[in-house]
C-alpha positions as CSV (number, residue, x, y, z in Angstrom):
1,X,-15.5,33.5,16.6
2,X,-12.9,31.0,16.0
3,X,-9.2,32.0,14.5
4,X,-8.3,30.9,10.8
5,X,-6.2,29.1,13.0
6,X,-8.3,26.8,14.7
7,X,-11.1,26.9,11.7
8,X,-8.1,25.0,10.2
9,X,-7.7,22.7,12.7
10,X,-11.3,21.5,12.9
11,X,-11.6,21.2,9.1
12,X,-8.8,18.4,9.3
13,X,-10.0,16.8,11.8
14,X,-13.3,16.3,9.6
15,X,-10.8,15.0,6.9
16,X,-9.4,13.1,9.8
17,X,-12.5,11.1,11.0
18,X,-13.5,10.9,7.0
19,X,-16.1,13.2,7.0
20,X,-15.2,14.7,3.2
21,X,-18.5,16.8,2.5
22,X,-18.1,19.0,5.9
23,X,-14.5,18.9,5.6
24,X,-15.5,20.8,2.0
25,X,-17.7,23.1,3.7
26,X,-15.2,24.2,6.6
27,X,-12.6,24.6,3.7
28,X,-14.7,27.0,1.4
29,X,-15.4,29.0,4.1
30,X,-12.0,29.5,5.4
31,X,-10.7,30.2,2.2
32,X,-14.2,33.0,1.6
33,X,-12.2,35.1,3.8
34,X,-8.7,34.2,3.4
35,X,-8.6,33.3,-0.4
36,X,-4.9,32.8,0.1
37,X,-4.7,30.9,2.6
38,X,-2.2,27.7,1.3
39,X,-3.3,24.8,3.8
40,X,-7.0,25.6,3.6
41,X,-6.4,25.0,-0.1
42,X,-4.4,21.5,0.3
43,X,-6.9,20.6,2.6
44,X,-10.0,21.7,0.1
45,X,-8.2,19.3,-2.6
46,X,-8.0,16.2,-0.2
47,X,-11.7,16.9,0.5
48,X,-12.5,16.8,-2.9
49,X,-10.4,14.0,-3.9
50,X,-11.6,11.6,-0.9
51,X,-15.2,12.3,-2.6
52,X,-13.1,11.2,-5.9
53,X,-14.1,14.9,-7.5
54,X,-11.0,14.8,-9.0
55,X,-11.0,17.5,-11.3
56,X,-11.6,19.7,-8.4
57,X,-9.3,18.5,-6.5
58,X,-6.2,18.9,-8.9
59,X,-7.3,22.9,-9.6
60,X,-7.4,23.3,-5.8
61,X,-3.8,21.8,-5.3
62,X,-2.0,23.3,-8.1
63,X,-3.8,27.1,-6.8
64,X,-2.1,26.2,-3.3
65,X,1.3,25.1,-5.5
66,X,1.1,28.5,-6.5
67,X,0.5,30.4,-3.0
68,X,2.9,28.3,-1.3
69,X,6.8,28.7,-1.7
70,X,7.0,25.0,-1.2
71,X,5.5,23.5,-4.1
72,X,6.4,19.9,-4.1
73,X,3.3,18.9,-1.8
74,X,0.9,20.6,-4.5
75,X,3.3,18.3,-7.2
76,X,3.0,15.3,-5.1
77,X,-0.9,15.5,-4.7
78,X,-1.2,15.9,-8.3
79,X,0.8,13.1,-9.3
80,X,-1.2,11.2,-7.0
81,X,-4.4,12.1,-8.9
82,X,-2.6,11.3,-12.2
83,X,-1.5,7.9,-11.3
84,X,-4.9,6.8,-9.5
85,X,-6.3,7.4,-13.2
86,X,-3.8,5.4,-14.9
87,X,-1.7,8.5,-16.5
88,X,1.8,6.8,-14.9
89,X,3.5,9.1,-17.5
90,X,2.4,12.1,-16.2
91,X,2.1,10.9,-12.7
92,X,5.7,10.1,-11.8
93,X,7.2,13.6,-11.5
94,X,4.7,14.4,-9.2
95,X,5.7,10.7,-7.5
96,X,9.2,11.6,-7.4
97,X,8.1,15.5,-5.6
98,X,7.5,13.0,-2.6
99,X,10.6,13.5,-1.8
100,X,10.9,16.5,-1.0
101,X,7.7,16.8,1.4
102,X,9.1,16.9,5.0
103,X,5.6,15.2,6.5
104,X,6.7,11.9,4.7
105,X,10.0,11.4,6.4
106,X,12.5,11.1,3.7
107,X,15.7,11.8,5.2
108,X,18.3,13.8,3.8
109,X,21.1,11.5,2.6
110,X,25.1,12.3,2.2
111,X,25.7,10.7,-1.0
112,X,25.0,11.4,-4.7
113,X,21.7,10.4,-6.2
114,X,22.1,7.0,-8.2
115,X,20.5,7.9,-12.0
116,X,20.2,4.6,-12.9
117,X,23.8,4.2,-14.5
118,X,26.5,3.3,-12.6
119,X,30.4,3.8,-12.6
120,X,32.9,0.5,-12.2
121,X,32.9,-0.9,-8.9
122,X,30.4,1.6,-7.5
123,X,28.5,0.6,-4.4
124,X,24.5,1.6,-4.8
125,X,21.9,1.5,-1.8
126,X,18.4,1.5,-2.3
127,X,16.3,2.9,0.8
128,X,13.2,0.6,1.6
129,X,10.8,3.7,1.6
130,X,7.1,3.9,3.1
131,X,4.8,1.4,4.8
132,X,5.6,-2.6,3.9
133,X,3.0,-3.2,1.2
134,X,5.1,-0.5,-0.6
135,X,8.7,-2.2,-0.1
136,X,7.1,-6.0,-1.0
137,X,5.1,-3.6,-4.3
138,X,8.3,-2.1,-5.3
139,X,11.0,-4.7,-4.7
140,X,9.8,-6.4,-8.2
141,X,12.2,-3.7,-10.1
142,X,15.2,-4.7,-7.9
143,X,16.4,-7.5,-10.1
144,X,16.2,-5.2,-13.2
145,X,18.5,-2.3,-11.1
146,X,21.1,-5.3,-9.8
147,X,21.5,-5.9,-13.9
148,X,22.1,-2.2,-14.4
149,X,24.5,-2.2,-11.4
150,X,26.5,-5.3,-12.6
151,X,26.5,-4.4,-15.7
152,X,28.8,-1.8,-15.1
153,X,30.4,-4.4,-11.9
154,X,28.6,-2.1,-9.8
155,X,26.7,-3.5,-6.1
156,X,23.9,-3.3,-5.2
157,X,22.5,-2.9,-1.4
158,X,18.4,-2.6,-0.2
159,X,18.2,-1.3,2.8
160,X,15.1,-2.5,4.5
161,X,12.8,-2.7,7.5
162,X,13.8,-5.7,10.2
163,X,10.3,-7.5,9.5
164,X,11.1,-7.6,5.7
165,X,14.3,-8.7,6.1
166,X,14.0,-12.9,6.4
167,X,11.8,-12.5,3.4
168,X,13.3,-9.9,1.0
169,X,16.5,-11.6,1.8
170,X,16.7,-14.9,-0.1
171,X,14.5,-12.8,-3.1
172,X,17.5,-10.2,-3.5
173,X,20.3,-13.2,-3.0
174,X,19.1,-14.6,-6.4
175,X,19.2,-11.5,-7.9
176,X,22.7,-10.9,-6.9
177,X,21.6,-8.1,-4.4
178,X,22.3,-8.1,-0.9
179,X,19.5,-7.3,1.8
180,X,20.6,-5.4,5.0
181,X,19.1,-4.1,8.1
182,X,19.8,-1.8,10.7
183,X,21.8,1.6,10.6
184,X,23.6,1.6,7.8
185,X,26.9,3.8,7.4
186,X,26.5,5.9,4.1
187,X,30.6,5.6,4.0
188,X,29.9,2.2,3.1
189,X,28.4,3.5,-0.8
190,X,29.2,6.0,-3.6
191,X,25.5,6.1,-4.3
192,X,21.6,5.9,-3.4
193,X,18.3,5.8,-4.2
194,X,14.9,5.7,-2.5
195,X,13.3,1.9,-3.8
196,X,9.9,3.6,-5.0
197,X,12.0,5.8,-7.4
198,X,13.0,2.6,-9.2
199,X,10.8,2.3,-11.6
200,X,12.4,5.8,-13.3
201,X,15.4,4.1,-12.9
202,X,14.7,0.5,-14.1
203,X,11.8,0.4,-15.7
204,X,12.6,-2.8,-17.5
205,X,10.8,-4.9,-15.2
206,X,6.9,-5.5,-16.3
207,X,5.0,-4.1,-13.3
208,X,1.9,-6.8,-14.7
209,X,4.8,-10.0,-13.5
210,X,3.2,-13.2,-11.8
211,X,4.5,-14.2,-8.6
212,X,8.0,-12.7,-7.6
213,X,8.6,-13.8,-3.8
214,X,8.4,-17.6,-2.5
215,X,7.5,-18.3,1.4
216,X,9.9,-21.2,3.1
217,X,8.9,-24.3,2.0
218,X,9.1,-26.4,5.1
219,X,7.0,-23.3,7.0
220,X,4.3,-24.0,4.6
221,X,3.9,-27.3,4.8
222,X,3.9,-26.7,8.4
223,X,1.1,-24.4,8.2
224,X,-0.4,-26.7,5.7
225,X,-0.9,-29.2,8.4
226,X,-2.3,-27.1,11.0
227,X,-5.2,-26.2,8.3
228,X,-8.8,-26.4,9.7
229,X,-10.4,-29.1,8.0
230,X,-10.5,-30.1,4.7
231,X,-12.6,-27.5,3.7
232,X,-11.8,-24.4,1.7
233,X,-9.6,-22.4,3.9
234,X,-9.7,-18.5,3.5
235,X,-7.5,-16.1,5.5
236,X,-9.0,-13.0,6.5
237,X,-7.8,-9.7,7.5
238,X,-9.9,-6.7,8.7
239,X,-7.6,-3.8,9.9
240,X,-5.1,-1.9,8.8
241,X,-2.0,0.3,10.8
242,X,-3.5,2.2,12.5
243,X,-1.5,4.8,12.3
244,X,-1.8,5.1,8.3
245,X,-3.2,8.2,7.5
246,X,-6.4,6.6,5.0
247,X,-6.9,4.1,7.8
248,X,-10.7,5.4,9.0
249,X,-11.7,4.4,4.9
250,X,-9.8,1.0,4.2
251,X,-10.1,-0.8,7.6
252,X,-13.5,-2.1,8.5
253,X,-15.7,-3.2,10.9
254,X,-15.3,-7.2,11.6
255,X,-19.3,-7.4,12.7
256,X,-19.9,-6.1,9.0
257,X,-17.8,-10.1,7.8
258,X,-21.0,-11.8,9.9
259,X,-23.0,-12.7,6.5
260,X,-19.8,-14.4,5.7
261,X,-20.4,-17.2,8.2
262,X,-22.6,-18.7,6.7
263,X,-21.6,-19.9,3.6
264,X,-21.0,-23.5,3.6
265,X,-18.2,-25.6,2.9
266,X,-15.8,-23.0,3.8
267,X,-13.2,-22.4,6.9
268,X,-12.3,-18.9,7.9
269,X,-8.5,-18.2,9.5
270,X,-7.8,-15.2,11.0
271,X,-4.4,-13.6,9.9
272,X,-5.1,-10.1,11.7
273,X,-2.1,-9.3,13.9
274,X,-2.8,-8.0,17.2
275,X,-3.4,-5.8,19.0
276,X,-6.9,-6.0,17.9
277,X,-9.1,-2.7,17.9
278,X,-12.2,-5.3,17.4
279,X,-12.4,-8.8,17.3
280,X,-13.9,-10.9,15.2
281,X,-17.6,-11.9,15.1
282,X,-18.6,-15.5,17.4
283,X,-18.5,-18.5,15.8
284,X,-16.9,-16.8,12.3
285,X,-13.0,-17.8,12.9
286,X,-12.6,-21.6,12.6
287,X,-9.0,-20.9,13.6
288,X,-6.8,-17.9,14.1
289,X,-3.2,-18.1,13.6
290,X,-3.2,-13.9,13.7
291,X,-1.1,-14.1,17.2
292,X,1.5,-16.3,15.3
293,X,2.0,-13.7,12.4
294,X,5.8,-13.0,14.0
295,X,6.8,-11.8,10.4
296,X,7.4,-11.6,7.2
297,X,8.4,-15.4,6.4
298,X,5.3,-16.6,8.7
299,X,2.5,-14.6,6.7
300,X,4.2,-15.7,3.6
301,X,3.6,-19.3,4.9
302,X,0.1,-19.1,6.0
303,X,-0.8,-17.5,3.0
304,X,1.1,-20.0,1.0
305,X,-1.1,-22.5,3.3
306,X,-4.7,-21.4,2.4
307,X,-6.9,-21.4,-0.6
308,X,-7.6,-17.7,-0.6
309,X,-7.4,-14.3,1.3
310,X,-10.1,-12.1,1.6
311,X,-8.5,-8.3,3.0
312,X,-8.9,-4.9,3.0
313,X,-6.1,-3.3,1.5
314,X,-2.8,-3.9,3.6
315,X,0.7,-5.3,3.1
316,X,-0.7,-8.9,3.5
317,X,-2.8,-7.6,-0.1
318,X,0.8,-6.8,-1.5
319,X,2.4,-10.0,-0.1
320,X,-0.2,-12.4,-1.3
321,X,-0.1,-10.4,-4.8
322,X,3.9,-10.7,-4.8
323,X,3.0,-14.7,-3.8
324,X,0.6,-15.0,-6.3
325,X,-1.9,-16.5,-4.0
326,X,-5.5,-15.6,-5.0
327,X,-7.2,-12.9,-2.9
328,X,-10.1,-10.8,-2.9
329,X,-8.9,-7.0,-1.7
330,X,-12.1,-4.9,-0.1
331,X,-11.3,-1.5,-1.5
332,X,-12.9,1.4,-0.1
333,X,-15.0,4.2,-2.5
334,X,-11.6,6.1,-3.2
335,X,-8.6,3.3,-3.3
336,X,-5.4,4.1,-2.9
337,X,-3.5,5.1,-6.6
338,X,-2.0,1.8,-7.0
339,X,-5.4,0.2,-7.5
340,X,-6.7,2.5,-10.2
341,X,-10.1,3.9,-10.1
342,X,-12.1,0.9,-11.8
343,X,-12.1,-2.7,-12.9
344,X,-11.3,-5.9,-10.9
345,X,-7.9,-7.0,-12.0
346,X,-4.6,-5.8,-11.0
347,X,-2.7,-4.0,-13.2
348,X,0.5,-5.1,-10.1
349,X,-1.0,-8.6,-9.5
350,X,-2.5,-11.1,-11.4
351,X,-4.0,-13.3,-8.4
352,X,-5.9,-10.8,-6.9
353,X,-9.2,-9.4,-7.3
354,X,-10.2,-6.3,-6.3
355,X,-13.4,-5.6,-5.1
356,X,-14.7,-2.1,-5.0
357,X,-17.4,0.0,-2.9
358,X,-20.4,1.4,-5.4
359,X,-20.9,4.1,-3.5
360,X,-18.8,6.3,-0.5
361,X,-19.3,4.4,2.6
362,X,-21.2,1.2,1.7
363,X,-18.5,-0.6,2.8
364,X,-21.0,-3.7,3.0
365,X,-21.1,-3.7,-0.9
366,X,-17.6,-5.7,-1.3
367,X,-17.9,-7.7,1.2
368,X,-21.4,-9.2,-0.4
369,X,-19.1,-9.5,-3.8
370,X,-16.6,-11.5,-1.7
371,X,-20.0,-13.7,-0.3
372,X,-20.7,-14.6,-3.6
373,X,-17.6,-14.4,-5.0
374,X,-16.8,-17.5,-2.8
375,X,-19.9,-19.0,-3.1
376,X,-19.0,-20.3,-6.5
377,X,-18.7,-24.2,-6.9
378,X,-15.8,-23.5,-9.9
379,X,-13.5,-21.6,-7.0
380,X,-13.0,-19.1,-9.6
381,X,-12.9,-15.9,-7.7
């Protein structure tokens, strides 16, 4: 008979390889005999909340808040759940809990916490946070926390990734922000804050705002030039990181983008970055510029290029939303809280359209949206 131990173990790696319903199962059955038993309980709430029972799924995190003497992975879960229905109210103390869980890497930093006010002449980082598509998502409330910072004469730093760097830079510039890289000596600033936490902080910018960031202009026109044809050009991008924990649900198969080859009229590009885990069906790429995606700036400029990208939901999704170049976003049965749970509009971005799986796997259901979604003469998608 197996040990709690490794019952655990093989109940998240059902979670793991997306298998919810058996995940449930080996879950229930731990806790049967071990009703106290914390992680069985955090895992029986992700079960039920990648079958979008969310109900269930909040009762079974905040009973494992309760067995566990670290709570703030029970608050974080539950905020998730609150802001995936819309309730950002509630949702952002749970948001904030992230903090504190040691499985998403927020280091401990030796400076006072910036609470949105600042003191004369005080020097304030912000802490790019998370994958990309956060950091390009969240960057919209810097210009609001540089006016709080000068306000008071204060500075204001981000702190970000290298790739995000060429881009971010020229959007905090304007801003009167500056955008740095690298290790970054904590001497340097009286302050800090983690850049997801802004919108506690400055919540004065409209999350609903049309296009924030701008691509190079010369790039673009580049690009432009190397276009296809004269057809409708659509990017398209298949895979996520694969390292991203929901990756088995948003990424999808390329063979499943076949029907998309034959609609008329219209020239697919490949922006998917390699390395590749599949290719791309024969004969469906009329060009693929994916091996020149070196970063930030480029994508900005091939999407700036195109008519339209059709994704699953990755930073290029946040990057074309921040553009405000029109895309389609293949979402899978249980998106990611940012999305919301219904509805094709984005409540972050007004150019893209988001296109949602009827029921848990069918992953072929958005893709046949996008089909006839681009099938129409008007281009309105």
């Amino acid at each position: 008979m197996n040990t709690p131990a490794g019952e655990v173990v093989a109940a998240l790696a059902a979670l793991t390889r997306g298998d919810a319903p058996i995940a449930e199962r080996c879950f229930r059955e731990i806790l049967a005999i071990h009703p106290d038993h914390h992680v069985a309980l955090h895992g029986l709430g992700k079960a039920l909340h990648d079958q979008l029972r969310l109900d269930e799924a909040e009762q079974a995190f905040r009973a494992a808040g309760q067995m566990a003497a670290d709570s703030a992975l029970s608050d974080y879960h539950v905020g998730l759940i609150r802001l995936l229905r819309g309730d950002h109210a509630a949702g952002g103390a749970g948001w904030e809990a992230r903090l504190h869980v040691p499985a998403l890497g927020h280091p401990a930093i030796p400076l006072p916490p910036w609470t949105g006010t600042a003191a004369p002449a005080e020097r304030i980082l912000i802490l790019g946070e998370q994958g990309y598509g956060d950091v390009i998502q969240f960057a919209r409330f810097l210009p609001a926390a540089a006016a709080a910072a000068a306000g008071r004469a204060a500075d204001l730093t981000l702190g970000c990734a290298p790739p995000l760097l060429p881009l971010l830079a020229p959007f905090c510039a304007a801003h009167g922000t500056a955008a740095v890289t690298g290790t970054l000596d904590p001497r340097r600033f009286d302050r800090y804050a983690w850049l997801c936490s802004l919108p506690s902080l400055a919540p004065a910018m409209p999350a609903g705002q049309r296009a924030y960031l701008s691509p190079p202009t010369s790039a673009a026109e580049l690009w432009r030039g190397r276009r296809p044809d004269r057809r409708l050009c659509v990017g398209l991008c298949w895979e996520g990181r694969a390292s991203h924990p929901q990756d088995h649900q948003r990424s999808i198969t390329p063979r499943l983008l076949a029907p998309l080859s034959t609609l008329p009229g219209i020239a697919f590009v490949g922006l998917q970055r390699p390395p590749l885990r599949t290719a791309s069906p024969d004969g469906l790429l009329a060009a693929d510029w994916g091996p020149k995606v070196e970063d930030s700036p480029t994508a900005a400029s091939m999407l700036a290029a195109l008519d339209l990208l059709v994704t699953v939901d990755t930073a290029l999704a946040h990057l074309a939303g921040a553009l405000g170049v029109p895309a389609l976003v293949l979402l899978p049965w249980v998106p990611e809280w940012r999305w919301g749970l219904s509805g094709e509009a984005s409540a972050w971005y007004p150019s893209l359209r988001l296109l949602r799986q009827g029921r848990p796997g069918d992953r072929s259901a958005p893709i046949a949206a996008a089909a006839a979604a681009l099938s129409r003469a008007d281009r309105r998608w």
